[in-house]
C-alpha positions in Angstrom: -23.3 -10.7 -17.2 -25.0 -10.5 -13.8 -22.4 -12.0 -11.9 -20.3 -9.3 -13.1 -22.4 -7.0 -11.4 -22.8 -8.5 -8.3 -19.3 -9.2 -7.8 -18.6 -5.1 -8.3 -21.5 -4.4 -5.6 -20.0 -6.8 -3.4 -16.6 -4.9 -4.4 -18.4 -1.5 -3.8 -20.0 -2.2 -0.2 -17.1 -4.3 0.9 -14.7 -0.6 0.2 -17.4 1.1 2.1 -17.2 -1.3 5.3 -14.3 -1.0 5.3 -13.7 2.8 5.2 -16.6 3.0 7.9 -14.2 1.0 10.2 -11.5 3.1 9.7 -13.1 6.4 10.3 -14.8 4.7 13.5 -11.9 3.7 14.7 -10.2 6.6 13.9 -12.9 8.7 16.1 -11.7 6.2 18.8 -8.0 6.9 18.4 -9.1 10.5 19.2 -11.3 10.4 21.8 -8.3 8.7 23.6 -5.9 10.8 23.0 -8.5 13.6 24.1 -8.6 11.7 27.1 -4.9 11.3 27.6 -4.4 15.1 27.0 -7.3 15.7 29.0 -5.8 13.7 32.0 -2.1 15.2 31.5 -3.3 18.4 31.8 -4.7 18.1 34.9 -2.6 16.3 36.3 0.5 18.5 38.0 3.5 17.1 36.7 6.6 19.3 36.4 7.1 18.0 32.7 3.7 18.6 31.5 4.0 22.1 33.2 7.1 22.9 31.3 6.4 21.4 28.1 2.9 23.7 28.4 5.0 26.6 28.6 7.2 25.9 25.5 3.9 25.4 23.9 2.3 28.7 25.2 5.9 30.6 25.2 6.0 29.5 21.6 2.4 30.6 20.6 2.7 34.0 22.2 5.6 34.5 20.3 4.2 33.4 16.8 1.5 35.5 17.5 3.4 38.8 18.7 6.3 38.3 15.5 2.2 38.0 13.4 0.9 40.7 14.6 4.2 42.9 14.8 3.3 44.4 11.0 0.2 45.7 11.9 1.2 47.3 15.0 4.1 48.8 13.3 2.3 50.1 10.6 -0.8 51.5 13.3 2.2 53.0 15.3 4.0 54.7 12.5 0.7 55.9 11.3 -0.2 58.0 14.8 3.3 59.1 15.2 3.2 60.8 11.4 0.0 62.1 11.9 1.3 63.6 15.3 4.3 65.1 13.5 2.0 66.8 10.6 -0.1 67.9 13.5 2.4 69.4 15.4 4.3 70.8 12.2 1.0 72.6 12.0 0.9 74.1 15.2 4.0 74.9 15.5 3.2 77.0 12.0 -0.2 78.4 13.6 1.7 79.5 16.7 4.9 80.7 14.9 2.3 83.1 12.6 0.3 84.3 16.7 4.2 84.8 17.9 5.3 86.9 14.7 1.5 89.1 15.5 2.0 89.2 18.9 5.4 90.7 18.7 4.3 92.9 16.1 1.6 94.5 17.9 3.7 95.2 21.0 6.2 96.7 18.6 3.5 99.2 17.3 2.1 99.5 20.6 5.4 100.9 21.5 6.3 103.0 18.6 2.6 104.5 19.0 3.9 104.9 22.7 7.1 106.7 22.0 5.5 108.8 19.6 2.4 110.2 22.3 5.0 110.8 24.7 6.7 112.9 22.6 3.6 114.5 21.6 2.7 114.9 25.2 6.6 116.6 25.8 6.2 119.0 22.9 2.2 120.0 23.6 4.1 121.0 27.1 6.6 123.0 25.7 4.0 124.6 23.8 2.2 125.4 26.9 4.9 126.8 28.4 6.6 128.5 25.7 6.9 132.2 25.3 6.4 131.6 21.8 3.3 130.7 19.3 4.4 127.4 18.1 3.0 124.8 15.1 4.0 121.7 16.0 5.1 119.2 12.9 6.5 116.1 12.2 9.8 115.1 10.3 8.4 113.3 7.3 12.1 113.0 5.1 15.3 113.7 6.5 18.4 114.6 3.8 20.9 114.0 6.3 24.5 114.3 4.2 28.3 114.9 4.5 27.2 118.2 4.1 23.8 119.0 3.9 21.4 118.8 6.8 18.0 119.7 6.3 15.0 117.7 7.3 11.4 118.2 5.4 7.9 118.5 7.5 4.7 118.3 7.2 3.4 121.7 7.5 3.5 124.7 5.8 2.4 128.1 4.1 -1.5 126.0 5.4 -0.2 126.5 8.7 1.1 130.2 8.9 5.0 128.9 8.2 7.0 131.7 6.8 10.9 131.6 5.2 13.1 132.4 8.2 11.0 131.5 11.2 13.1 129.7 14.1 12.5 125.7 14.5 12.2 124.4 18.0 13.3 120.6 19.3 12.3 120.0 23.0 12.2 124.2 23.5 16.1 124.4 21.7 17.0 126.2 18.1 17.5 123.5 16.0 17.2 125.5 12.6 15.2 127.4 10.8 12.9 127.7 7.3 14.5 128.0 4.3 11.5 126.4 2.0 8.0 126.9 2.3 5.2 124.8 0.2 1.8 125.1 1.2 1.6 121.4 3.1 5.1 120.8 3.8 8.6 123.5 4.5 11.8 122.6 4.8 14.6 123.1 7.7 18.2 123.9 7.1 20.1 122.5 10.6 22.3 124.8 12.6 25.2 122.2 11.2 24.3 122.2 7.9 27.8 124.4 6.0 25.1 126.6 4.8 23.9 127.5 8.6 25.0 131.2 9.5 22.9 132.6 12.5 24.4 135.7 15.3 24.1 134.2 18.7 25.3 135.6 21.9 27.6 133.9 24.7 26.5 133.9 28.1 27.6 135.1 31.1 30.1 137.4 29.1 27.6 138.7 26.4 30.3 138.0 23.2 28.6 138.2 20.5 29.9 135.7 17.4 28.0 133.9 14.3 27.0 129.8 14.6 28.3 128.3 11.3 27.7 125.1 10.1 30.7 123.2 9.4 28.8 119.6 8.2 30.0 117.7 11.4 28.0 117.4 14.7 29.1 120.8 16.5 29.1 124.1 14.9 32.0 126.7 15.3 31.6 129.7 16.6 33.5 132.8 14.3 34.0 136.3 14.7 34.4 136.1 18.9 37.0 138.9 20.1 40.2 138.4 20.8 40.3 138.5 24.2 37.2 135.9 23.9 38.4 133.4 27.3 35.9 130.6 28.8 34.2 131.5 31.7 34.5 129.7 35.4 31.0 128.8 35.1 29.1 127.6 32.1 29.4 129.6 28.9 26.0 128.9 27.4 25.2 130.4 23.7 21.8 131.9 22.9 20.3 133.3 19.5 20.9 137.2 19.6 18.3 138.1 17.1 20.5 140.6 15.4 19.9 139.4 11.8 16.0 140.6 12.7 14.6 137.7 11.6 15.1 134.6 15.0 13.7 135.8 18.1 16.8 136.4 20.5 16.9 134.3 23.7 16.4 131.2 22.1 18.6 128.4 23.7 21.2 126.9 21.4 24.3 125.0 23.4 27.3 125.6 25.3 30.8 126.7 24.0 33.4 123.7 23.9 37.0 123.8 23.1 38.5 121.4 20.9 41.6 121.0 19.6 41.9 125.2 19.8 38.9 125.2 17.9 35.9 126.9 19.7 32.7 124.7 18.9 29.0 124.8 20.1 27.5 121.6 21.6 23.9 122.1 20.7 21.3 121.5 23.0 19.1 120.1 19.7 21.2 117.1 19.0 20.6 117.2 14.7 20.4 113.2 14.5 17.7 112.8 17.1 14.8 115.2 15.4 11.2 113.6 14.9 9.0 116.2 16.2 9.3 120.1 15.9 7.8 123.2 16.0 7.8 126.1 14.1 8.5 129.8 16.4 5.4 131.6 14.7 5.8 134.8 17.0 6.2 135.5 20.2 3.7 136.4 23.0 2.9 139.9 23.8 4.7 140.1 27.1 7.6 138.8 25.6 7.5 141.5 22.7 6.8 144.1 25.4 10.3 143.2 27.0 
């Protein structure tokens, strides 16, 4: 029994010195070849140069193709969240554009408007009448009705049949009265009937409405005949109610049809004002 177990110690330690030998001379195989790379490498041969480069072309490669993914995926990251960025700027400085544009439109409009105000407080200064200005709030523009509705009335000392001015020119007159607001039958409205007088001859003739642009002029003589110079047409205040003298238009011939081009041109009225009465030293005339 104990020579059993000696010869399996002697079995055991003989494996062992013989696996020390191994790895010992295995370190010794290596530190060789360390010294043969060792000495290759410095030494400048032409093959060893170009194999290095293989070997280092090779390794750059490997580790470009490696790290290609994660470059990729860093790279379409940052150019996404460039895009949503400037999707949303783009947004931001559509919305400023749309305000911007906005604002200069209502800068204008609010510009338009004052010089017309300015125009018409003017004509007010000037006028030989006592004038209410007022604004054109609803315009019921037809085929054949033309009336406009304003924002003044009975409030501001309007009255059925007083004269309506645009830019110092008849334009019509009151036919409704409420107590904020009156409404305007237009000189081309069919319903329009007013006397008027043709200058420089003095004919006298009534302005109807016909529901297109111009009015005609009825009831002229017969030896009625266009003057040289301009034949302008003025209200002649014989139906007691217009002032006379108020600009109208001038007398056109179309078609043998005598028609009035009106000063107040009926598709172009915003602001107006309202012929109260006139001044004293007109009225003493």
């Amino acid at each position: 029994m104990s020579t059993s177990r000696d010869d399996f110690g002697i079995a055991i330690r003989s494996a062992l010195l013989q696996r020390g030998a191994k790895q010992k001379f295995s370190l010794f195989v290596l530190i060789l070849v360390s010294i043969f790379i060792f000495t290759l490498d410095n030494a400048n041969l032409k093959p060893i140069n170009f194999l290095r480069s293989l070997i280092n072309d090779g390794i750059y490669r490997i580790s470009a193709i490696s790290s290609s993914p994660i470059k990729f995926s860093e790279t379409t990251k940052d150019f996404f969240v460039k895009q949503v960025f400037v999707y949303k700027e783009n947004e931001r400085l559509k919305s400023e554009l749309e305000q911007l544009k906005k604002s200069n439109l209502n800068s204008l409009y609010l510009k338009t408007e004052n010089d017309s105000l300015q125009n018409i407080l003017q004509l007010k200064k000037d006028s030989p009448y006592t004038l209410v200005n007022a604004k054109v709030i609803l315009d019921k523009g037809s085929p054949y009705l033309n009336s406009v509705i304003i924002n003044k009335g009975s409030n501001s000392g309007i009255k059925l049949g007083m004269p309506v001015l645009n830019q110092g020119f008849l334009a019509g007159r009151i036919v409704e009265v409420n107590f904020t607001s009156s409404r305007i039958l237009l000189l081309n409205d069919l319903n329009s009937r007013i006397p008027v007088v043709v200058s420089p001859n003095g004919f006298q003739a009534i302005l109807s409405g016909v529901g297109k642009k111009e009015p005609t002029l009825q009831y002229l003589p017969e030896n009625f005949e266009l003057n040289d110079k301009e034949n302008l047409i003025f209200t002649s205040g014989k139906d007691g109610i217009l002032f006379p003298g108020i600009a109208v238009g001038q007398v056109i011939v179309e078609e043998n049809e005598v028609l009035a081009k009106l000063f107040s041109d009926p598709d172009q009225i915003f602001f107006v004002s309202v012929a109260l009465d006139q001044a004293k030293e007109e009225r003493e005339r």
